[in-house]
N, C-alpha and C positions, 0 to 999 in steps of 0.2 A: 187361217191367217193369209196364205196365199190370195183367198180371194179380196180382202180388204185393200192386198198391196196391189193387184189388179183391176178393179175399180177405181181406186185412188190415182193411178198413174192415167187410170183411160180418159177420167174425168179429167186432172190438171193437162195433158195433151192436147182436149180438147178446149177447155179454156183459151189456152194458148195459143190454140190456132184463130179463137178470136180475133187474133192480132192484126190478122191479114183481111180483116172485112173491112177495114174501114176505106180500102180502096174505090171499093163498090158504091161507096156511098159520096166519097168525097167527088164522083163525077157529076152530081146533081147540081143542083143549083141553091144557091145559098139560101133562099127563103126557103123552098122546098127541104133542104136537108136542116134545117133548124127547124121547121115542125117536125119532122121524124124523130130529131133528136130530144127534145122536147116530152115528146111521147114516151122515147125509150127510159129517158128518164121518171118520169114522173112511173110508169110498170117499174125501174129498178127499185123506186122506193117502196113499192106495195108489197113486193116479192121479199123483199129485208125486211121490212116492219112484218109482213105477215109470218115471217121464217121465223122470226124471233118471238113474235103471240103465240104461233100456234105449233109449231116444233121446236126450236130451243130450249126456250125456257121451263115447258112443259117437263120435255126429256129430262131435264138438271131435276126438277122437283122430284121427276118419281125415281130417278137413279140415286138421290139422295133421300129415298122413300120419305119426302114431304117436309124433310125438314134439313133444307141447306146449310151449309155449314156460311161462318161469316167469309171465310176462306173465297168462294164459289162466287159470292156480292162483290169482294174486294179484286179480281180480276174481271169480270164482268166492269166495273170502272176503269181495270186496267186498260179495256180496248176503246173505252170511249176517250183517256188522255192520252194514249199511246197517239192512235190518230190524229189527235189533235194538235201535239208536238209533231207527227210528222207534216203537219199542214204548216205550221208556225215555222221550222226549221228548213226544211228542205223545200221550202215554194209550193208546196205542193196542193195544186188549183186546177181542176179539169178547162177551164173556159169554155162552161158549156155553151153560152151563149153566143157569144162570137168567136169562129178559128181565128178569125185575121187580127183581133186586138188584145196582146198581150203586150204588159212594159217588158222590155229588154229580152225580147224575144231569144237573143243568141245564146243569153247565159240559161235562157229560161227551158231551152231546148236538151241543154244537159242535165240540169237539175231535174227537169222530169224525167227522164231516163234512169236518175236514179232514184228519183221516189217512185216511178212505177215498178222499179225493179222492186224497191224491198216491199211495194205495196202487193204485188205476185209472188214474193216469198211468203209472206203473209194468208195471201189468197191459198197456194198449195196446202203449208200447215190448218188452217180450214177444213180444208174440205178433208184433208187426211184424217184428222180428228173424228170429223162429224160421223166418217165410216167407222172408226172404230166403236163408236156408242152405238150405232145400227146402221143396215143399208137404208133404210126410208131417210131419215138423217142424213147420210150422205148426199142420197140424191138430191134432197130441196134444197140442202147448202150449197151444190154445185148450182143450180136452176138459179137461185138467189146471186151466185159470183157473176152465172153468164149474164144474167140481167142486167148487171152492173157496168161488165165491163165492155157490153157493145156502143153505148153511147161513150163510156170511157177511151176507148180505142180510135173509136173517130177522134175526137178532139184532139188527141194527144198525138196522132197523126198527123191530123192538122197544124201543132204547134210544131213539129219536127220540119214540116215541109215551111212553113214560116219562117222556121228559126236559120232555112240556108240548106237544109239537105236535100239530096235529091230523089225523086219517088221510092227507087230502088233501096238506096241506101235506109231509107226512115223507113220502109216496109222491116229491112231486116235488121234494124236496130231494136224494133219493135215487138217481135217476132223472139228476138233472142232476150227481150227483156221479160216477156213472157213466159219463153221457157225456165226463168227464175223458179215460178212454182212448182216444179218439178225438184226444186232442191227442197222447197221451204215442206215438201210432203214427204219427202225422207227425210225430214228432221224430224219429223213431229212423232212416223213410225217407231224412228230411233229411239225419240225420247219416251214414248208410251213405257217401253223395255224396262226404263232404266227409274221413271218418276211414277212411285205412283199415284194415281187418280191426275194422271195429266192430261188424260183427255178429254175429262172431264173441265178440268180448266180451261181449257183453251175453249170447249165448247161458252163457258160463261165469257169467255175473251170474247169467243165472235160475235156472241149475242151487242156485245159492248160497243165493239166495230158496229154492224151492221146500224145498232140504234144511232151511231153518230152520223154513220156516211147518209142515211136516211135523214135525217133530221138537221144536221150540220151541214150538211151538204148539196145534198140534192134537192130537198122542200124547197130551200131556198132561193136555186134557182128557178122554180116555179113561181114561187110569189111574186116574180118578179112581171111576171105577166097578168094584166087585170080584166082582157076582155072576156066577156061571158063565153062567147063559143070555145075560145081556147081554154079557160078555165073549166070549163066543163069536157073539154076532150083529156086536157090534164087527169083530172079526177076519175076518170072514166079509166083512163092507165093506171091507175094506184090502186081503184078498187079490183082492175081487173088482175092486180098483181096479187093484193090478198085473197082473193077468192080462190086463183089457184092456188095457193099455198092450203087453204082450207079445202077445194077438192083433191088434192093429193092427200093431204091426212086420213079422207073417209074413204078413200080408193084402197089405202095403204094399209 
C-alpha cells in the first residue's frame, strides 16, 4: 500500500508542476505558439481516447471478469455529465485558440481558477484510482492527465495574464491550483478504505471524463481548422497519442 500512495503523490506533484510550463511557452510568438498548442492538443486527445480503448475499459471488463455490472456504465456517464455541468456552470473553457479573446476576461480569470482547481481535484482522484486497480493503469492515466494539461496550462495562463495579473502572481496562482490534485488523491485513497469497489468506479468515471474532454472538448477545437497541412499534422498528434497508449500496453 505504501507504494500506491508513493506513486500516486509522485505522479500528482508532477502534474502540478506542469503548471509552471506555460511560461516557457507564452514567450513565442503567437502564431508559433498556436501551432504547438494545436499539436498538443490534438496528442491530448489521442492519449484519452487511446487510455480509454485500450486500458480503461478493458481493466473494468476483466476486473468485473466480462461482465460489468449496470452500476460501472452508470458512472462512466457520470464523468461524461459531471464535466459537462462543470463546463455549463463554472465557464469553464480552455481558449485554446486564442489567449487574448475571451468575453469578460476579469470575471473569467477567477472563474477559471476555480474550475481548474476542482478540475485537478479531479485529475488527483484519477490517477490515485487508476494506481489502485494496477501500476500500468496508473501510469497511462497520469501520461493521458499530462497530456492534457500542457496545452491546458498555457491557455489558462494566458487567461490569468489577460485577465490583469501579473506574471508572477498567475505563475503561482496557477501552481497552487494545481497542487489541488494532491487533495483530490487523498480522497480517493481515503475513500478506497471506506467504499467498496470505489476504484473501480471512479476508474469507469475517468473513462467518462476523458471521453468527453476528448470529444467535447478538444476534437472540436481542431475542427476548427480546415487546411490540409494542418489537418494532417492534427491527425498525425492523435494517432501519435493512441499508438502510445497501444505501445505502453504491449511493453506492459
Amino acid at each position: 500500500m505504501f507504494s500506491i500512495y508513493l506513486y500516486t503523490f509522485a505522479s500528482v506533484i508532477i502534474v502540478s508542476l506542469i503548471s509552471l510550463i506555460g511560461v516557457f511557452f507564452l514567450v513565442m510568438s503567437p502564431k508559433k505558439l498556436e501551432k504547438i498548442i494545436m499539436f498538443l492538443v490534438s496528442l491530448s486527445a489521442g492519449t484519452m481516447l487511446g487510455d480509454v480503448a485500450i486500458h480503461l475499459l478493458p481493466e473494468i471488463v476483466e476486473q468485473n471478469k466480462f461482465t460489468p455490472s449496470i452500476a460501472i456504465w452508470l458512472w462512466l456517464l457520470a464523468g461524461i455529465i459531471v464535466f459537462f455541468i462543470l463546463e455549463k456552470i463554472i465557464h469553464w473553457h480552455h481558449c485554446h485558440l486564442n489567449l487574448n479573446v475571451c468575453d469578460q476576461v476579469h470575471v473569467f480569470g477567477k472563474m477559471n481558477l476555480i474550475g481548474d482547481g476542482l478540475h485537478n481535484f479531479i485529475d488527483g482522484a484519477i490517477i490515485a484510482s487508476s494506481y489502485l486497480i494496477s501500476f500500468p493503469l496508473g501510469i497511462t492515466t497520469t501520461i493521458a492527465v499530462m497530456t492534457h494539461e500542457i496545452p491546458q496550462e498555457i491557455s489558462d495562463l494566458g487567461v490569468l495574464l489577460h485577465a490583469g495579473y501579473k506574471r508572477k502572481h498567475a505563475l503561482f496562482l496557477n501552481f497552487l491550483s494545481g497542487l489541488i490534485s494532491v487533495l483530490g488523491a487523498f480522497f480517493a485513497l481515503s475513500a478506497n478504505s471506506i467504499f467498496e469497489n470505489f476504484a473501480l468506479y471512479i476508474t469507469a468515471f475517468t473513462a467518462g471524463s476523458f471521453i468527453y474532454i476528448a470529444t467535447a472538448d478538444l476534437i472540436p477545437e481542431l475542427k476548427k481548422e480546415t487546411a490540409l497541412i494542418k489537418t494532417l499534422e492534427q491527425l498525425g498528434g492523435l494517432l501519435l497519442g493512441i499508438i502510445a497508449m497501444f505501445l505502453i500496453k504491449k511493453l506492459g
